[in-house]
MARBA-755094 format. One line per 8 residues: number of its first residue (from 1); their letters; for each residue z, y, x of N, C-alpha, C. Coordinates in pm, 1 decimal. Atoms other than C-alpha are relative to their C-alpha. Example, Ala and Ser with C-alpha at 12.3 -4.5 7.8 and 13.67 -1.06 7.14 Angstrom:
<sites>
1) AS) 0.0:-119.0:89.0:780.0:-450.0:1230.0:0.0:120.0:90.0; -6.0:-119.0:-82.0:714.0:-106.0:1367.0:73.0:109.0:-77.0
</sites>
This chain:
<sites>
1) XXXXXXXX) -108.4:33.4:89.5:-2277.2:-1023.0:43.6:-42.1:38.5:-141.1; 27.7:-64.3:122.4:-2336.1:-1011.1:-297.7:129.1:55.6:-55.9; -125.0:-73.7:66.5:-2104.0:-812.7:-553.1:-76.2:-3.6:-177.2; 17.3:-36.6:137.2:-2017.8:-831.4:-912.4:93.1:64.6:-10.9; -65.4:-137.8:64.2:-1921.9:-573.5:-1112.8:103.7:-63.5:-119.8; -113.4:67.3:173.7:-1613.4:-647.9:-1387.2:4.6:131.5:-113.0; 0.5:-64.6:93.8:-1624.1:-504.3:-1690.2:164.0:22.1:-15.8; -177.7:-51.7:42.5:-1270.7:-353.0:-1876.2:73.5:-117.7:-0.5
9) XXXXXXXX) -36.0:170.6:-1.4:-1209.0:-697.9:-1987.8:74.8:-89.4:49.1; -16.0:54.6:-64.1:-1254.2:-878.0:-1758.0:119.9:45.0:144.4; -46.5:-70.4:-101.7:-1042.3:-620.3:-1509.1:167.2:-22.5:-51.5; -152.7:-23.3:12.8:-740.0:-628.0:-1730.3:30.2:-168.8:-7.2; -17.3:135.9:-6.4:-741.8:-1067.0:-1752.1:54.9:13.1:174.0; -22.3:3.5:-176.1:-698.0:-1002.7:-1352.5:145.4:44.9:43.7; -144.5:-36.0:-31.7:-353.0:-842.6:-1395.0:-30.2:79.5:118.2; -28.3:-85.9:-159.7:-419.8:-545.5:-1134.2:-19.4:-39.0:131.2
17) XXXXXXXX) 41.4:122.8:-103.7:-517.1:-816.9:-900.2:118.1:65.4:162.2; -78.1:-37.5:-134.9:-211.0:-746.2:-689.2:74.0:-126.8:98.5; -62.4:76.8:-77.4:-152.8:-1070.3:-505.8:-143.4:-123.8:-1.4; 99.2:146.5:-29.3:-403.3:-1414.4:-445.8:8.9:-59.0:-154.8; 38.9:89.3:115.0:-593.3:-1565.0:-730.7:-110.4:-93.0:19.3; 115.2:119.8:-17.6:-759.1:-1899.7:-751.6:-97.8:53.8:-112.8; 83.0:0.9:141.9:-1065.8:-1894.1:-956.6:-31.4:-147.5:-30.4; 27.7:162.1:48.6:-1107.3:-2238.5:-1149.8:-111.4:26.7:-86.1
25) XXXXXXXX) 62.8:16.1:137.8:-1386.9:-2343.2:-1398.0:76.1:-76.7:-93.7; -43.1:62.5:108.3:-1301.2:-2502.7:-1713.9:126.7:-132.6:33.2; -46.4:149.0:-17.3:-1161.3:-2840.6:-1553.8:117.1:18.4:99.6; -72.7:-24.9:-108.5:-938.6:-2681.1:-1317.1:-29.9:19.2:155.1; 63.5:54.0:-119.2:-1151.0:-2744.6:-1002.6:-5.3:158.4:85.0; 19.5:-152.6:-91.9:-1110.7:-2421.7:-732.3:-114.1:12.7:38.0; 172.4:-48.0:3.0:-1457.7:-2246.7:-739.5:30.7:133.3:148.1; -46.5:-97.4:-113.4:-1278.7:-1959.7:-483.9:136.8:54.7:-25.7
33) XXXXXXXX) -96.8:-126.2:-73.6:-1013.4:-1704.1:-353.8:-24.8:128.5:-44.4; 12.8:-91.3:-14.7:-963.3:-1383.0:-463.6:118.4:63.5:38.9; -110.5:-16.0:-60.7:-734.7:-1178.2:-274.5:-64.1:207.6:-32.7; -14.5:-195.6:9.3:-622.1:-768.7:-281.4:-61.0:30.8:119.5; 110.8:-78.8:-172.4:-841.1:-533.9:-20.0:109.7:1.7:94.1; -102.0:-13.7:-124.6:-522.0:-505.0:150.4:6.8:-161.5:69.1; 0.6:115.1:-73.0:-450.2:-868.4:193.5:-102.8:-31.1:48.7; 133.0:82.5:-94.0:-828.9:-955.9:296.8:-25.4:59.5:119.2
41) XXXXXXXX) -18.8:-31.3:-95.0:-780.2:-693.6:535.4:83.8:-20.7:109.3; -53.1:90.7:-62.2:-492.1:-815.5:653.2:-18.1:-127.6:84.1; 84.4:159.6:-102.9:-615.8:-1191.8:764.7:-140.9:60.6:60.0; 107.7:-49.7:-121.2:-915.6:-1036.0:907.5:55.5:23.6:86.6; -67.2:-57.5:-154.6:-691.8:-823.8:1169.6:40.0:-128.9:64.2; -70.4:125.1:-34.1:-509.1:-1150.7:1201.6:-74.3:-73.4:91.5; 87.2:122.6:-96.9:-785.5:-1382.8:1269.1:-39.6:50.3:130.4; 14.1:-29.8:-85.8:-910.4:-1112.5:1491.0:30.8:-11.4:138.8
49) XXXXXXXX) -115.3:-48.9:-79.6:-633.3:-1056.3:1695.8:3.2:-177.2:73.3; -13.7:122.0:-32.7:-578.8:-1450.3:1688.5:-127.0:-47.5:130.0; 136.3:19.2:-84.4:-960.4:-1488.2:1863.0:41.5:54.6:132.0; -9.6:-76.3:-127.9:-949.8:-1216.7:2119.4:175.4:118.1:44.1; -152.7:-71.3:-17.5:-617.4:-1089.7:2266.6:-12.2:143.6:37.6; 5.7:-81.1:-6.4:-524.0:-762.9:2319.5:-52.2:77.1:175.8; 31.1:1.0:-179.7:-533.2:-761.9:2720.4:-156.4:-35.7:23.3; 116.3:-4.6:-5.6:-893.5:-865.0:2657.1:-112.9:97.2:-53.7
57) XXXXXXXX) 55.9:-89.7:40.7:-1000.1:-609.5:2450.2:9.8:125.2:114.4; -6.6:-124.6:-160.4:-864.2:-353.0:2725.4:-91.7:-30.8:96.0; 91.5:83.7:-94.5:-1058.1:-559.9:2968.2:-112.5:5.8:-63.5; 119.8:-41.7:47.6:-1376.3:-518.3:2790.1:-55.7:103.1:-22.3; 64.3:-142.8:-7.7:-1358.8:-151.6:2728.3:1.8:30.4:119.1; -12.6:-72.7:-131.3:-1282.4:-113.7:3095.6:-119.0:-3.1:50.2; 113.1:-12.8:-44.1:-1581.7:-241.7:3170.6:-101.3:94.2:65.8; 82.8:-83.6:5.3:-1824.3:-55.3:3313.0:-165.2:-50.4:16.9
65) XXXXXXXX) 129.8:68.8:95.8:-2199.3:-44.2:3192.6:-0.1:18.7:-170.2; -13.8:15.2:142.1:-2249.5:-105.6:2823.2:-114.7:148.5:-36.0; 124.0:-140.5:18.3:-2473.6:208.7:2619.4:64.5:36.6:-94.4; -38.7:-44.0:123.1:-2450.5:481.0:2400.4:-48.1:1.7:-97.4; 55.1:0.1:135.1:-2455.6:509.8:2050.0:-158.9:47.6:3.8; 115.1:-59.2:12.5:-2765.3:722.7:2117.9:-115.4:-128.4:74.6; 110.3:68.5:-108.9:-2957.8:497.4:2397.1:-14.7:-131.0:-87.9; 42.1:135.4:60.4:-2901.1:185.8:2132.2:-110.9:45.5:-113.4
73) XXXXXXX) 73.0:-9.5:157.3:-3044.5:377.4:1822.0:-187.4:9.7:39.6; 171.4:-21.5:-64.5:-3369.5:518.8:2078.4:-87.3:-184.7:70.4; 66.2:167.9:-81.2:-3418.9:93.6:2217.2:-47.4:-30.1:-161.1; 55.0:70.6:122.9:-3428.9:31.2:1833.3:-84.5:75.5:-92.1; 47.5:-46.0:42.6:-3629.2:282.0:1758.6:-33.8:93.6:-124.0; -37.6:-53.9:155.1:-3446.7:497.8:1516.4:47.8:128.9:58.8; -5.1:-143.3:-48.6:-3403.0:860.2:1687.8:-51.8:81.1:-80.5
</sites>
């Protein structure tokens, strides 16, 4: 992911960025989305949740099998 940095400026044109902003160029044309950490966190859980249900997630940790944190880091060779 890349990341830019905003200057003062540019931070206070954003209004506190407390709700969804289009970004346009010059002509009006939507270049992207910017949204508050809360809301992008938000639709993440969402979509999540939407994908895999909750009764499946239980069902997957029940599992048995799977490895530990340790036995993945020693396969990849980082112990």
């Amino acid at each position: 992911m890349n990341k830019v940095v905003l200057d003062p400026a540019m931070q206070a044109r954003l209004n506190g960025l407390n709700e969804h902003l289009e970004l346009c160029d010059e002509t009006g044309q939507v270049l992207g989305h910017l949204l508050p950490r809360e809301m992008y966190r938000h639709l993440l859980v969402s979509f999540a949740k939407s994908v895999v249900s909750d009764e499946e997630l239980e069902r997957r940790r029940n599992e048995p099998g799977g490895s530990s944190l340790q036995e993945i880091w020693e396969r990849l060779g980082n112990t």
